[in-house]
DRENSENU-202568 format. One record per residue (C-alpha): residue number from 1; chain; x, y, z. Coordinates in Angstrom, 1 decimal, padded with zeros to 4 digits, m for minus. Example, Ala and Ser with C-alpha at 12.3 -4.5 7.8 and 13.67 -1.06 7.14 Angstrom:
2
+-----+-----+--------+--------+--------+
: seq : mol :     c1 :     c2 :     c3 :
+-----+-----+--------+--------+--------+
:   1 :   A :  012.3 : m004.5 :  007.8 :
:   2 :   A :  013.7 : m001.1 :  007.1 :
+-----+-----+--------+--------+--------+
//
This chain:
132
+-----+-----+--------+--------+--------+
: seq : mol :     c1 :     c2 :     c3 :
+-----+-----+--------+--------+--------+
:   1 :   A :  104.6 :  107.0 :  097.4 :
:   2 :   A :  100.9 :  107.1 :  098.6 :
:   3 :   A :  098.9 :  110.2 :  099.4 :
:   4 :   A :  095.6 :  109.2 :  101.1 :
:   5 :   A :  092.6 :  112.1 :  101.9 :
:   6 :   A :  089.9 :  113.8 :  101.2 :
:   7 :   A :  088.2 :  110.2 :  099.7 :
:   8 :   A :  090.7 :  109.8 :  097.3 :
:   9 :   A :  094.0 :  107.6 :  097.3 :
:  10 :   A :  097.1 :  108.8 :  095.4 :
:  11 :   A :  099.8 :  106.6 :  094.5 :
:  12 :   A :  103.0 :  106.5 :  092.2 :
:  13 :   A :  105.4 :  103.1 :  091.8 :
:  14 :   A :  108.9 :  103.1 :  089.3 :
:  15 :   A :  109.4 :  100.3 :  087.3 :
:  16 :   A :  112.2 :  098.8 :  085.2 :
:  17 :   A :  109.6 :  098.1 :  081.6 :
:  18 :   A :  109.5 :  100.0 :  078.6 :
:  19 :   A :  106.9 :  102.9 :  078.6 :
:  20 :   A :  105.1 :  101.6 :  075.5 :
:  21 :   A :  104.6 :  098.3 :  077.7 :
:  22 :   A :  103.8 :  099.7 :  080.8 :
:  23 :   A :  100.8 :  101.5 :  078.6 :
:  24 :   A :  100.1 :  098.5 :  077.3 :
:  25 :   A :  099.3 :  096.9 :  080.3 :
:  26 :   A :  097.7 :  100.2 :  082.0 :
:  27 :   A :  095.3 :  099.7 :  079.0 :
:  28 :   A :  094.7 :  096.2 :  079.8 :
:  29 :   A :  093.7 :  096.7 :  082.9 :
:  30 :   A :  091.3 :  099.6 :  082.3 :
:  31 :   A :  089.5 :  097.3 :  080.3 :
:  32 :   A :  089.4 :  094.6 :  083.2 :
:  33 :   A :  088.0 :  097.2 :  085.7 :
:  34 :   A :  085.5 :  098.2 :  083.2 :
:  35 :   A :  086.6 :  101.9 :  083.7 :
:  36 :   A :  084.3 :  104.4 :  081.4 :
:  37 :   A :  087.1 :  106.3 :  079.6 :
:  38 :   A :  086.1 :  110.0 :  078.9 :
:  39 :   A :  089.5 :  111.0 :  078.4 :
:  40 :   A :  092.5 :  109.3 :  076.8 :
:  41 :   A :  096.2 :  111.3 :  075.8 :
:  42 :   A :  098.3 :  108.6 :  073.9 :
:  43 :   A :  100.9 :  111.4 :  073.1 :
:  44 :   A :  101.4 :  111.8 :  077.5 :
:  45 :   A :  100.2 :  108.3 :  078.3 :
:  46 :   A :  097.1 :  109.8 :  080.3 :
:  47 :   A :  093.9 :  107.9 :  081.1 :
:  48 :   A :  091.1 :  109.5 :  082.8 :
:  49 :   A :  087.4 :  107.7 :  083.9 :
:  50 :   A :  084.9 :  106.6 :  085.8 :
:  51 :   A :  084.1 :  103.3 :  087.0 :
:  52 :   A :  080.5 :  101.8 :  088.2 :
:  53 :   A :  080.7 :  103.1 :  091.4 :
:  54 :   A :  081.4 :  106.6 :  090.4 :
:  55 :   A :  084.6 :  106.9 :  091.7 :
:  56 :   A :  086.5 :  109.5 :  088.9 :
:  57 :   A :  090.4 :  107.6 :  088.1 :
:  58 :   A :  093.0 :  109.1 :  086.4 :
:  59 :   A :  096.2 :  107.4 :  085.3 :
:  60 :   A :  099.2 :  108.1 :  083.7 :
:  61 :   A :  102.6 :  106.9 :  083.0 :
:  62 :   A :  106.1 :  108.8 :  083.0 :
:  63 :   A :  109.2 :  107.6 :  081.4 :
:  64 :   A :  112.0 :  108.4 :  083.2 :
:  65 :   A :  115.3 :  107.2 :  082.1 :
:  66 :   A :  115.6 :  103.6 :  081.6 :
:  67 :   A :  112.1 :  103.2 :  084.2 :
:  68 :   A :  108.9 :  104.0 :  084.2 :
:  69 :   A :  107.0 :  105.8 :  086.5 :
:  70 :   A :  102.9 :  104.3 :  086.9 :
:  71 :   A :  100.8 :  107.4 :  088.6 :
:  72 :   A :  097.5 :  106.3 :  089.5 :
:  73 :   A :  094.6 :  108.7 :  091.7 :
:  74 :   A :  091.4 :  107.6 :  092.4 :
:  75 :   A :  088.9 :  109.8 :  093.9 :
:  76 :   A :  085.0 :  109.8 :  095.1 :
:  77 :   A :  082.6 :  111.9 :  093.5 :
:  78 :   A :  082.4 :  113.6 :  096.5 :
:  79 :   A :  085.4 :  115.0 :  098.3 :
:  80 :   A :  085.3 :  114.5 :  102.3 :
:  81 :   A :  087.4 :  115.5 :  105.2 :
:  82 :   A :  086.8 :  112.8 :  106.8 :
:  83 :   A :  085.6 :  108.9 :  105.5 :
:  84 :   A :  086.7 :  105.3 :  105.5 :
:  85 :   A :  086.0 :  104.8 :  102.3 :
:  86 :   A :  089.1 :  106.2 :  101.3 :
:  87 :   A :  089.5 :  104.5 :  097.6 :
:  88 :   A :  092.5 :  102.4 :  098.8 :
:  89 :   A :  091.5 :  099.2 :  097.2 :
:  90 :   A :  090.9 :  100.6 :  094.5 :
:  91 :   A :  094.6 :  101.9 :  093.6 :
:  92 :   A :  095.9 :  098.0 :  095.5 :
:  93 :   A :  094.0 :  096.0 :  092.6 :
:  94 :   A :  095.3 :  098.4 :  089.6 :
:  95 :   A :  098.8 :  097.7 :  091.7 :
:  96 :   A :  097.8 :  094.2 :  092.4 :
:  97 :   A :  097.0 :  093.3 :  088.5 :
:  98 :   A :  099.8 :  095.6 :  086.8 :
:  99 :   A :  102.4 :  094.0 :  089.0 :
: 100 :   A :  101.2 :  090.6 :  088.0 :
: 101 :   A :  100.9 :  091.1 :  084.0 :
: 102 :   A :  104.7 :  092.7 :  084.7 :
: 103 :   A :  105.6 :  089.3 :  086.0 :
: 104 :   A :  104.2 :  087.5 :  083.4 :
: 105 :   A :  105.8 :  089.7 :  080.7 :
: 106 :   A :  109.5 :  089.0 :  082.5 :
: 107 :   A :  109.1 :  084.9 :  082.3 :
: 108 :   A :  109.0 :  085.3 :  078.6 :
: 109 :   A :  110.8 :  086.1 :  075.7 :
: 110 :   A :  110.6 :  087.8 :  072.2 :
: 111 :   A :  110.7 :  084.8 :  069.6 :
: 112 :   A :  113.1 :  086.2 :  066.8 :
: 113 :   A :  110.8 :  084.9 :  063.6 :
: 114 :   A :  107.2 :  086.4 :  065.0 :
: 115 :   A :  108.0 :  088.8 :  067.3 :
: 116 :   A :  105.6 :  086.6 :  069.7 :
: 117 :   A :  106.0 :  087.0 :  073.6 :
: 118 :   A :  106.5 :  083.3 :  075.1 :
: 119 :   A :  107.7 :  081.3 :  077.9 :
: 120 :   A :  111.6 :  081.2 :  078.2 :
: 121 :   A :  111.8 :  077.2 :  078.4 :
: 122 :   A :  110.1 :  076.6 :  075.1 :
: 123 :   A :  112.3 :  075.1 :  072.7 :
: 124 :   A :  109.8 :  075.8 :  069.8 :
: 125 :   A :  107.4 :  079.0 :  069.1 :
: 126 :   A :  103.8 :  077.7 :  069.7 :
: 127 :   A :  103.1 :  080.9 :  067.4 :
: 128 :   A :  104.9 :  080.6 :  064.2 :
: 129 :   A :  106.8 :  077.1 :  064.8 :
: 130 :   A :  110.4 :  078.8 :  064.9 :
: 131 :   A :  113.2 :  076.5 :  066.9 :
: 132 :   A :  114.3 :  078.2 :  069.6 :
+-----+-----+--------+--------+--------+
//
């Protein structure tokens, strides 16, 4: 669901990952955007910053069942009734790069010795050595 106005873009996606790696990767990509965190709630998997351009993000994550639900809002510092700058892009590259690290997280496997994510055809850990 996507909620666009005001110069700000609203959107919330489910996903079948566990919550703990869904934060994991939220966290991840926070650090890639080089989003200012002034507010971080590991207990309710809430985010909030700013990034270069000023533009105020807050992101969360809600489990719900067996998915996982990413919120993400991203507004100006100003709020407009009218603009085309509309912070759309923003929210499709948090999308963009969480969907990505998602599929690279469901091509792997746990090895049982290390506890190391790698790739499903390996018939030896590159980690810890372990046959496979």
């Amino acid at each position: 669901m996507r909620v666009v106005g005001a110069g700000s873009c609203f959107e919330s996606r489910k996903y079948d990952v566990a919550d703990s790696k869904a934060w994991d990767f939220v966290c991840q990509i926070v650090t890639e955007l080089e989003i200012k965190i002034s507010q971080l709630d590991y207990a309710n998997y809430v985010i909030k910053g700013q990034d270069q351009k000023e533009n105020n993000y807050t992101i969360g994550i809600k489990p719900i069942a067996e998915q996982v639900e990413v919120l993400i809002d991203v507004a100006g510092k100003k709020a407009r009734l009218f603009g085309f700058n509309n912070n759309v892009k923003s929210v499709e590259i948090f999308f963009n790069r969480f969907e990505k690290l998602l599929e690279i997280y469901e091509q792997g496997k746990i090895c049982p010795n290390c506890q190391a994510n790698i790739a499903k055809a390996v018939k030896f850990c590159p980690e810890c050595g372990a046959p496979q």
